[in-house]
C-alpha positions, 0 to 999 in steps of 0.5 A: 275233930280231925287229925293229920298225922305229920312226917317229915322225909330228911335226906343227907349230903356231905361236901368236903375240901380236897384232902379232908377227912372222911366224915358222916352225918346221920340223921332218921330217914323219918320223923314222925310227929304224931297225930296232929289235932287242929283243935288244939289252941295255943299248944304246938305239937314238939318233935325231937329227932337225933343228928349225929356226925363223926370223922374217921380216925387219919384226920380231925375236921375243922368249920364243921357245919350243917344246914337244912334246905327249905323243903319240898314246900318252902312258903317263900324263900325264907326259913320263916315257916316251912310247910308240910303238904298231903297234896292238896291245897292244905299245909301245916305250917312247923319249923325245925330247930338245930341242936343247942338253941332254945325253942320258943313255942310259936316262934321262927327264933333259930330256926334251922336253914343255911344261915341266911335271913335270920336261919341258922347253920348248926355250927361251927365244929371242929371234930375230933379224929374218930370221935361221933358226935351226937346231939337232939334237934327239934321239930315245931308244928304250929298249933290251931291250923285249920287243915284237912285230915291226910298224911303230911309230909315234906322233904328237907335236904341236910347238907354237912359242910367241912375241911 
């Protein structure tokens, strides 16, 4: 049998209009997904992960939305599959999914990206002034990938968007 333990690194970005209110987003610096165990069939390995946002009090935000690059090692140039890499060859296929959507076990269904092809943004908001929001997203790996032990990982850029 062997085992790789899953990570993915996610990293914040926030844009705003000109004189918009002040808003954050946070998320972990790191999901940890556990030992991943290729033997596994037909059972994807689930991570849940918690993203906040809140303005500051002088303002409300309005269309506030937020969205997930496709990683350091997108496999194309779709949300269809994201990939975790140990730096070989190998990767572990997993998908993330936004708060609110419902997760189909081995399915790129709603899955998070920028909202282009069949990816979605998590939103539209409006936000209250001094108001956090938070809410649980989802992180898929996919089951009976033949891989070799290692520590994978990848990087996705989250980036929240309002005025």
């Amino acid at each position: 049998m062997r085992a790789a333990v899953a990570l993915v690194l996610l990293w914040a970005a926030c844009t705003a209009a000109a004189g918009a209110a002040s808003c954050t987003l946070s998320l972990p610096a790191s999901i940890g997904a556990g030992a991943y165990d290729p033997t596994v069939i037909g059972s994807p390995l689930m991570a849940t992960f918690t993203v906040m946002y809140a303005c500051d009090s002088s303002a409300n935000a309005a269309n506030l939305t937020v969205t997930a690059s496709l990683g350091a090692h997108a496999s194309g140039g779709t949300f269809d599959t994201r990939n975790l890499s140990a730096g070989g060859s190998d990767r572990l296929n997993y998908w993330l999914y936004p708060p609110g959507v419902t997760v189909t076990p081995h399915s790129a269904a709603n899955v998070w990206g920028d909202g282009s092809g069949t990816s979605r943004a998590w939103g539209p908001f409006a936000v209250s002034a001094g108001a956090a929001t938070s809410a649980t997203a989802t992180l898929q790996i996919e089951s009976n990938q033949d891989i070799a032990g290692g520590s994978y990982s990848d990087t996705v850029i989250f980036t929240m968007t309002f005025v």
